[in-house]
C-alpha positions as CSV (number, residue, x, y, z in Angstrom):
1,X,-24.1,-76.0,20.4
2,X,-26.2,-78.1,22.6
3,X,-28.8,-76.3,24.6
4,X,-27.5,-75.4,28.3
5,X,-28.9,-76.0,31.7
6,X,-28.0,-76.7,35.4
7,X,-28.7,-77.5,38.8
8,X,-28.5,-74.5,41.3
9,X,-28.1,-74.8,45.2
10,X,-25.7,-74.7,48.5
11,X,-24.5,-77.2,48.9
12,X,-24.3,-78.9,45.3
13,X,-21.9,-81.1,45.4
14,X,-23.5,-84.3,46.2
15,X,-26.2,-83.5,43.5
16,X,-26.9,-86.8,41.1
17,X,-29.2,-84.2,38.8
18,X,-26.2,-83.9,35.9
19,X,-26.0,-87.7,35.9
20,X,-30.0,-87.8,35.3
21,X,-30.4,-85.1,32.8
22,X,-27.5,-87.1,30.7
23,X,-29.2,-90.3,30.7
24,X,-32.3,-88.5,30.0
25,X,-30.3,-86.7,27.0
26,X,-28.8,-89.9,25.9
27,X,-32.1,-91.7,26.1
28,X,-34.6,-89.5,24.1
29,X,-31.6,-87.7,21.4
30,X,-31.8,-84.4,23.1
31,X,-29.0,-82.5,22.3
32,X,-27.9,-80.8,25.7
33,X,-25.9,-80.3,28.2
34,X,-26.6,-80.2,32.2
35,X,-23.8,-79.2,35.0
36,X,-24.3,-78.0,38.5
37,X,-23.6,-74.4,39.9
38,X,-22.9,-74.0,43.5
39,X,-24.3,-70.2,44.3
40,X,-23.3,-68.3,47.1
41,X,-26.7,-68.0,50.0
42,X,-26.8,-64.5,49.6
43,X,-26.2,-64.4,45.7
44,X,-28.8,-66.8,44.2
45,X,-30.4,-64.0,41.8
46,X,-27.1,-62.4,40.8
47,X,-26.3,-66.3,39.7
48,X,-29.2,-67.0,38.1
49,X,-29.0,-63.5,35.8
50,X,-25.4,-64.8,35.4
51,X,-26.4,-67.8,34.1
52,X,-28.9,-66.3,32.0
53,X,-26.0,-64.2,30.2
54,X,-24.3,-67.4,29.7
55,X,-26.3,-68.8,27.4
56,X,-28.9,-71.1,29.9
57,X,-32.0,-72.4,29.3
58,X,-33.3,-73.9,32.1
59,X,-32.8,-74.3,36.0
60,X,-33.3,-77.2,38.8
61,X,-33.2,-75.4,41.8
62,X,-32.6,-77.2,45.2
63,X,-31.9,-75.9,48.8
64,X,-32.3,-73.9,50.2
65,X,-33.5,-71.1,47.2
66,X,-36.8,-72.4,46.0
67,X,-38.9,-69.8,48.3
68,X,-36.2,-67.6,46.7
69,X,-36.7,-68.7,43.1
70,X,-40.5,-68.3,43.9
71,X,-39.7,-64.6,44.5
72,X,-37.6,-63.6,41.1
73,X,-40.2,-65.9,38.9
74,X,-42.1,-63.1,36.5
75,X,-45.2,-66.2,36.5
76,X,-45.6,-69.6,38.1
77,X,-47.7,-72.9,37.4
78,X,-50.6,-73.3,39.8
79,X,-48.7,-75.5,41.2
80,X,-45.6,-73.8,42.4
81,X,-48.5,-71.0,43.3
82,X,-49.9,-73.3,45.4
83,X,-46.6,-74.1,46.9
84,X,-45.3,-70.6,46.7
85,X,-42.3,-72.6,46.3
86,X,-39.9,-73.4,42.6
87,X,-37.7,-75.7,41.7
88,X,-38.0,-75.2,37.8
89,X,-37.0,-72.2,36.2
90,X,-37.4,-71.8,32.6
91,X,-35.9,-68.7,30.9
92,X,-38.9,-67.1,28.4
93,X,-38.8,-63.9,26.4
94,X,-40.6,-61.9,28.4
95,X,-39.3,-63.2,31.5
96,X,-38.6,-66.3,33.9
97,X,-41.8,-68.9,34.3
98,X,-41.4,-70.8,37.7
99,X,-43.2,-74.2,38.2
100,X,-42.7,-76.8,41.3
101,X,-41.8,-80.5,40.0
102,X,-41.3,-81.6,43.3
103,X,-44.9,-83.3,44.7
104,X,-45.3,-85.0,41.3
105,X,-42.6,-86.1,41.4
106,X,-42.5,-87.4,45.4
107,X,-46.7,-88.7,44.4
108,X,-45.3,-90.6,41.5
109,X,-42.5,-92.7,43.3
110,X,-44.4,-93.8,46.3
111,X,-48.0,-94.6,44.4
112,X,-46.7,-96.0,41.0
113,X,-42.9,-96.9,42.0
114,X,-43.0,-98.1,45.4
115,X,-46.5,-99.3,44.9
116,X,-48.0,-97.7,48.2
117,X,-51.3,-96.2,47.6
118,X,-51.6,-92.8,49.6
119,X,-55.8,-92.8,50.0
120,X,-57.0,-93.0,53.4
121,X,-54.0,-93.3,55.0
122,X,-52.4,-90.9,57.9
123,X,-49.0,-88.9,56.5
124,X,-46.5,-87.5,58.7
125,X,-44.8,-84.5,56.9
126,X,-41.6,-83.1,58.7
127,X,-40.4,-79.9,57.7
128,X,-42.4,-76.5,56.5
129,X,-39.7,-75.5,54.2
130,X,-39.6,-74.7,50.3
131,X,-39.1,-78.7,49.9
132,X,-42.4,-79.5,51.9
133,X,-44.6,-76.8,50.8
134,X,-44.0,-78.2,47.2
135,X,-45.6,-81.5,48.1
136,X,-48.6,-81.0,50.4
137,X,-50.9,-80.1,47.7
138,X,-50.2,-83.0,45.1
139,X,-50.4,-85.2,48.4
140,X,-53.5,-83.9,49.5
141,X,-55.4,-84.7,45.9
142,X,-54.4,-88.2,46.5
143,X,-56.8,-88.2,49.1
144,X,-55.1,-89.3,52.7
145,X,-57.1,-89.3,55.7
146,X,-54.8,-87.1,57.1
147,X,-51.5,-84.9,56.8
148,X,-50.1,-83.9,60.1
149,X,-47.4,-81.2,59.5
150,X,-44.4,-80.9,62.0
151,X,-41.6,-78.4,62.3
152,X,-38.9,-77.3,64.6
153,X,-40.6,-73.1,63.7
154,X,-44.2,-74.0,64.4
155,X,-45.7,-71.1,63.6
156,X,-44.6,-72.0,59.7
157,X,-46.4,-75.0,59.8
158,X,-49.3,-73.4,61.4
159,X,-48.9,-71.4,58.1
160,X,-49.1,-74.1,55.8
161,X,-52.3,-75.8,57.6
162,X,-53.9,-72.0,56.8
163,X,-52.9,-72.4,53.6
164,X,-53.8,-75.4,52.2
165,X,-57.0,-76.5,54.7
166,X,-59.2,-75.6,52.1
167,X,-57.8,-79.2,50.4
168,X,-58.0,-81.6,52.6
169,X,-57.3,-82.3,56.3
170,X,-54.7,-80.4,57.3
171,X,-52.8,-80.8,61.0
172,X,-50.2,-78.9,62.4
173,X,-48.5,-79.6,65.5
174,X,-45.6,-79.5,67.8
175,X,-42.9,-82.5,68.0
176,X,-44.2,-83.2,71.4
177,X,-47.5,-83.3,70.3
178,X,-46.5,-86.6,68.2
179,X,-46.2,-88.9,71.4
180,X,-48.6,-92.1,71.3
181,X,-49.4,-90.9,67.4
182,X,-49.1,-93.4,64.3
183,X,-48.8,-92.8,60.8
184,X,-48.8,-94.9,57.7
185,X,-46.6,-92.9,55.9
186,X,-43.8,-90.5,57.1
187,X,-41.9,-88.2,54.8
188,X,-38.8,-86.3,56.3
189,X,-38.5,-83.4,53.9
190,X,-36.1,-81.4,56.0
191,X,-32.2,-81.0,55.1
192,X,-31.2,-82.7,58.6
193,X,-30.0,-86.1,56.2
194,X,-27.9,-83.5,54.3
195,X,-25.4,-83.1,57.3
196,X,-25.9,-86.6,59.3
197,X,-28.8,-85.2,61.2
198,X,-31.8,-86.6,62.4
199,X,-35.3,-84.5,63.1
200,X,-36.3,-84.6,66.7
201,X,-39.3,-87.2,65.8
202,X,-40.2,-89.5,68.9
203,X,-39.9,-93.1,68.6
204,X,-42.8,-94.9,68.1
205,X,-44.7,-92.6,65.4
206,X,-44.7,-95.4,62.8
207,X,-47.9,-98.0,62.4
208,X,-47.6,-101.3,61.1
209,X,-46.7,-101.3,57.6
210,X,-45.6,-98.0,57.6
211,X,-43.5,-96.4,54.8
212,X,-40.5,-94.0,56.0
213,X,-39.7,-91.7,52.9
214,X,-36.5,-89.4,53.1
215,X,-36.7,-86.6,50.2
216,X,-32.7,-86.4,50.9
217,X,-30.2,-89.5,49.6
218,X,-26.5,-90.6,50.2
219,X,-25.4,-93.8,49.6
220,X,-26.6,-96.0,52.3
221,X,-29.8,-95.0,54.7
222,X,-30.2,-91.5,55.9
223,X,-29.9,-91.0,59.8
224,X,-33.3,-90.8,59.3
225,X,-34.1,-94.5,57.7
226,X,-31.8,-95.4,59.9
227,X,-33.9,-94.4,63.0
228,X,-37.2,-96.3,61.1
229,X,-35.2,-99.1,60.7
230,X,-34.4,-99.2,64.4
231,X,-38.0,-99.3,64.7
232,X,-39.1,-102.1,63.0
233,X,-39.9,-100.5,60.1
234,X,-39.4,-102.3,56.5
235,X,-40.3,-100.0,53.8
236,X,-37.7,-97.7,53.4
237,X,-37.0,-95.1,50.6
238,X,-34.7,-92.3,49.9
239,X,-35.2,-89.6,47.8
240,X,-33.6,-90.9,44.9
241,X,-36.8,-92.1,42.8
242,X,-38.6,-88.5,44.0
243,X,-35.3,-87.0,42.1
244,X,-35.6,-89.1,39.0
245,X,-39.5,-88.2,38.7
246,X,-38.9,-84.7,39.4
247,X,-36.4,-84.2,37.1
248,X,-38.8,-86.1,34.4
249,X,-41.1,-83.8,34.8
250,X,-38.4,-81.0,34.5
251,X,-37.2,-82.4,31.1
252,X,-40.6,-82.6,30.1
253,X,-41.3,-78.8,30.7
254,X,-38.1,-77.7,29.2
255,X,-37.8,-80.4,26.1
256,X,-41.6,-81.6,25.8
257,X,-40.6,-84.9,26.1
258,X,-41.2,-87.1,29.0
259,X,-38.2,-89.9,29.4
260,X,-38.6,-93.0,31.1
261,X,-37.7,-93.4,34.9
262,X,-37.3,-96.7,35.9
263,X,-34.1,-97.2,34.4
264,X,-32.3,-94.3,35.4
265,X,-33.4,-95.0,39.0
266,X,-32.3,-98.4,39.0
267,X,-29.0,-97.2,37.4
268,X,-28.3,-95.1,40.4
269,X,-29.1,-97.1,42.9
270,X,-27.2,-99.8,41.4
271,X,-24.1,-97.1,42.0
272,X,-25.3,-95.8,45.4
């Protein structure tokens, strides 16, 4: 029987994670299998248990339960401590180990990938949620001269500038406060994309050059590339590389052995 595991979240639908984790099977000879489970909001530890009982091995976990899958972890990776945020679960003897995938992940697309180096340059993170918190600190070692944190709560943004100041220069502000402001690199790492949203950002917020990075994907541009675009911007990305790295690094935990990217993220966006 191959060994079982699954993506968790609400919605799920839309989630290309089985489709990865198959190519990554196929690729190295890992003998597994990989579906996704759509958990009710107010059941996500009841599913996981359930899962548990079925037989599972391991769990991706995407929104909106990684604070949640935090809280039932037994131990975490410094990482995902850091974050206080999971989206790994692996099922151990004496418990449930938690670890965050998702800022290696998001680091690895845009410096190696899309070739944009992340030193010295001013970052725009929108969102404060389970899917930004697991990013700030792996963005922070690569050194930016900034990282402005915005959020439609405030005060949870003022919570992650607490948090992580003690690792670089940390901002956080108000939407209005981002009039007349430009940033190199802007990551939307709220869910807005997920129902045809866009964040209230102000136009005008990116510099020349600028990268616009949406953690969420869908097959063309997010209302949120869309908006860069309408700005003149050029470098667009979606989410879909940060997905294929974090789910690299999730096979890698789970299987100790690391598969190579490039070609599954050129397979899906060949299919996008």
């Amino acid at each position: 029987m191959p060994d079982h595991y699954a993506v968790i979240g609400n919605p799920v639908a839309q989630s290309k994670s089985p489709l990865i984790h198959a190519e990554f099977s196929r690729q190295t000879g890992q003998d597994i299998c990989y579906d996704a489970i759509l958990a009710p909001v107010d059941e996500f530890a009841q599913a996981v248990t359930d899962f548990w009982k079925q037989g599972g091995r391991g769990l991706n976990v995407t929104v909106p339960f990684k604070l949640e899958a935090f809280r039932i972890s037994s131990r975490v990776s410094e990482r995902a401590g850091a974050a206080q945020a999971v989206n790994t679960l692996v099922l151990e003897g004496d418990g449930i180990f938690g670890d965050n995938t998702d800022g290696a992940g998001l680091v690895r697309d845009i410096a190696a990938n899309l070739q944009f180096p992340l030193a010295g340059k001013r970052v725009l993170l929108i969102g404060a949620g389970g899917a930004a918190r697991g990013v700030i600190m792996p963005l922070l070692e690569q050194e930016p001269r900034i990282l402005v944190i915005v959020n439609r709560t405030p005060q949870k943004a003022y919570d992650l500038q607490r948090r992580f100041s003690s690792s670089g220069k940390v901002l956080a502000v108000n939407y209005h406060d981002l009039y007349g402001e430009h940033f190199d690199l802007v990551i939307n790492a709220t869910s807005a994309s997920l129902h045809g949203e866009l964040p209230p950002v102000p136009a005008g917020i990116f510099a020349s050059q600028s990268l616009a990075y949406d953690m969420m994907y869908g097959k063309g541009h997010t209302p949120f590339l869309q908006f860069a675009e309408l700005q003149g911007v050029k470098n667009l990305a979606d989410g879909t590389g940060m997905l294929v790295e974090q789910a690299a690094e999730s096979f890698f935990l789970w299987r100790g052995i690391r598969p190579r990217t490039g070609p599954v993220i050129e397979m899906l966006r060949s299919r996008a």
